[in-house]
Backbone as CSV, one residue per row, in Angstrom:
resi,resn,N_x,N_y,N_z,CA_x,CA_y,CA_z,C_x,C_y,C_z
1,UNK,102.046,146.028,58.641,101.896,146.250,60.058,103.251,146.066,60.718
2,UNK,103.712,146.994,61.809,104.686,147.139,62.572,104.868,146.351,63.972
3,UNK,105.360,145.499,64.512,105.762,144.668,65.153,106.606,144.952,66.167
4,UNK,106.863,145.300,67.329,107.852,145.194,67.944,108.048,144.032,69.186
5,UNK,109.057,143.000,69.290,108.934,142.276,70.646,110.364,142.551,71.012
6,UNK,110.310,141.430,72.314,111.269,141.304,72.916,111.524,139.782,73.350
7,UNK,112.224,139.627,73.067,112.780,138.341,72.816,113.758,138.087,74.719
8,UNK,113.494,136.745,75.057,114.307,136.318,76.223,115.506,134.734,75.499
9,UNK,115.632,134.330,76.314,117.016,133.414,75.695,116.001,132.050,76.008
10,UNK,116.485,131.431,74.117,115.589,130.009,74.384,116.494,129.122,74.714
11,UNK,116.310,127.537,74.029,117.080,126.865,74.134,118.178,126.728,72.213
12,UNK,119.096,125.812,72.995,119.812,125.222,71.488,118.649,124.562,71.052
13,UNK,118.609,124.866,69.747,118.025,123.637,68.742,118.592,122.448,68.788
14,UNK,118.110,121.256,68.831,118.734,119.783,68.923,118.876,119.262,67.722
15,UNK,117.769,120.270,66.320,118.161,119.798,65.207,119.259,120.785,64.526
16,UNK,119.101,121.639,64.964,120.409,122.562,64.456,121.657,122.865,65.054
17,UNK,121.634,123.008,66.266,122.547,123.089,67.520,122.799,124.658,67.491
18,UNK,121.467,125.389,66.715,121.974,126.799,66.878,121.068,127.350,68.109
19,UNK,121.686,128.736,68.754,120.761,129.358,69.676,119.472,129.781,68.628
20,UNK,118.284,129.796,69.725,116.842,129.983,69.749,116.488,130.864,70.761
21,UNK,115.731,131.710,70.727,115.049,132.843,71.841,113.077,132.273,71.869
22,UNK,113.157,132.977,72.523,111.474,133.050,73.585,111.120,134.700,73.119
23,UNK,109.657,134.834,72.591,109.048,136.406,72.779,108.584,136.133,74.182
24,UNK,109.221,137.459,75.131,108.643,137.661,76.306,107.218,138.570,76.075
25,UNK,107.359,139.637,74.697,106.359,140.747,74.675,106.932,140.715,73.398
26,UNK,104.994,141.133,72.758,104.785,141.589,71.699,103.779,142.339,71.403
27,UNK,103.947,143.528,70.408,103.353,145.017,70.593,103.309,145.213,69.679
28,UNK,102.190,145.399,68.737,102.079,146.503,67.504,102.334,147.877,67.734
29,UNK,103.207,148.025,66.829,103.855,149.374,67.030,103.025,150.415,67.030
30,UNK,103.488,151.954,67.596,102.185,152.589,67.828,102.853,153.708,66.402
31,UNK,101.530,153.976,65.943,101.328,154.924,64.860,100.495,156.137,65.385
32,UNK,100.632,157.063,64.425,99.948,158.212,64.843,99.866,158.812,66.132
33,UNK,100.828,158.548,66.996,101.061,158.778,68.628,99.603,157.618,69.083
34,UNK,99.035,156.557,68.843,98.193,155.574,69.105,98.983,155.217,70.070
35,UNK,98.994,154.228,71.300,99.962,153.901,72.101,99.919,152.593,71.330
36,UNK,101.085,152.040,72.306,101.560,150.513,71.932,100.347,149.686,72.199
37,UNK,99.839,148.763,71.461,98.769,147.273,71.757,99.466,146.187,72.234
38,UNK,99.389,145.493,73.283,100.345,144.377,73.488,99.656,142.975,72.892
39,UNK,99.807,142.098,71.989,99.408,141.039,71.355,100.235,139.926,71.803
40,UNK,100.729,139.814,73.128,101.604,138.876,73.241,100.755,137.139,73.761
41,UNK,99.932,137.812,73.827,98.682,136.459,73.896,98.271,136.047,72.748
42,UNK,98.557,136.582,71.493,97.792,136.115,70.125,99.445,134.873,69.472
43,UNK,100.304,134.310,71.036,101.648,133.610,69.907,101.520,132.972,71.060
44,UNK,102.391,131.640,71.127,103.167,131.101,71.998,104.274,131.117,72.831
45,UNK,104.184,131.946,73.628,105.288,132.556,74.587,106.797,131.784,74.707
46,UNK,106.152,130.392,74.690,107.196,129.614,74.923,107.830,128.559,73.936
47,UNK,107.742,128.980,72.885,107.954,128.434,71.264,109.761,129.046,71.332
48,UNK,109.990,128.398,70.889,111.579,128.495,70.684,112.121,129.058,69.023
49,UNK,111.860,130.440,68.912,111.822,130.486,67.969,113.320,130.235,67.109
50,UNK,113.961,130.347,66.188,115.547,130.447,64.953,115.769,131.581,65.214
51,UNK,114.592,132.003,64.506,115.009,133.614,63.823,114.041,134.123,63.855
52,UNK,113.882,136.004,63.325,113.233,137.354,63.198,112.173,136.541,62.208
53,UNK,112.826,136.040,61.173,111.788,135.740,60.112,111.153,134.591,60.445
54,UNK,111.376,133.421,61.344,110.433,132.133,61.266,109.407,133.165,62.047
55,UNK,109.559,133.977,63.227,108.628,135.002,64.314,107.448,135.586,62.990
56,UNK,108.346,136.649,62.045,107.178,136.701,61.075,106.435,136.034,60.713
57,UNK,106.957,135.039,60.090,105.681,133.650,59.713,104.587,133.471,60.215
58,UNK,105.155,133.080,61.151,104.234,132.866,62.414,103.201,133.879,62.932
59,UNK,103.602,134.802,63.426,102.771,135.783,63.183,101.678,136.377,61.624
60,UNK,102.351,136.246,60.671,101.501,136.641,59.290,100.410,135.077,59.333
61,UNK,100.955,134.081,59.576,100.285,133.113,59.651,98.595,133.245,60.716
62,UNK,98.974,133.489,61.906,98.265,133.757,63.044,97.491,134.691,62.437
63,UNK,97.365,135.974,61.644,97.023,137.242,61.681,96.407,137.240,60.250
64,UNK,96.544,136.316,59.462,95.998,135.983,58.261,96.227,136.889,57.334
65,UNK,97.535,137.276,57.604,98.580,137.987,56.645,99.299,137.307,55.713
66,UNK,99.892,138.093,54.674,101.230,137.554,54.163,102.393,137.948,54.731
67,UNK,103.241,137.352,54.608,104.544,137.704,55.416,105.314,138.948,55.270
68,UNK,105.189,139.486,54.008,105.638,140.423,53.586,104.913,141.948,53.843
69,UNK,103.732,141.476,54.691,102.787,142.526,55.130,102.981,142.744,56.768
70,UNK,104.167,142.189,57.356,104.817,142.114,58.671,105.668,142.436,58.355
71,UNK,106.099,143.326,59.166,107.396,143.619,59.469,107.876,144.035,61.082
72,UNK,109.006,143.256,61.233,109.183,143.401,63.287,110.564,144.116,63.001
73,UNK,110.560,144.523,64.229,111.656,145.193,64.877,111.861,144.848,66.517
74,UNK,112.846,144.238,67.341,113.310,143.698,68.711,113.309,145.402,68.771
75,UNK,112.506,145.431,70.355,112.655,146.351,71.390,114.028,147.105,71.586
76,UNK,114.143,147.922,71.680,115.044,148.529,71.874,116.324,148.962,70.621
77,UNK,116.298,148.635,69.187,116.866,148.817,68.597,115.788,149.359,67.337
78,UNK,116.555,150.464,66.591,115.955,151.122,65.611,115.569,150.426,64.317
């Protein structure tokens, strides 16, 4: 399954001291000209995520997937 969000600016990690982002929106991608589904209520808006891949987790987790059965792509880039 195809994934697309959009990510806003989180905080530093206090255990890592690296930047972290926020999903503002999240959308299963649309197939077959299907339009976009917005699922941005099925995560925690305000979770501070690392990275693309902890977001997968999380999501395959939520969705009772394996991780490797997600795949995202950030808005606006191919």
């Amino acid at each position: 399954m195809l994934f697309e969000y959009t990510r806003r600016r989180g905080a530093r990690s206090p255990v890592t001291d690296a930047a972290t982002f926020k999903v503002d929106r999240l959308k299963q991608a649309s197939t077959s000209g299907n339009p976009h589904v917005d699922l941005s209520h099925l995560i925690d808006r305000s979770y501070n995520y690392h990275s693309p891949r902890e977001l997968r987790w999380h999501l395959a987790d939520r969705l009772g997937l394996t991780p490797k059965a997600v795949a995202l792509r950030e808005a606006g880039h191919a």
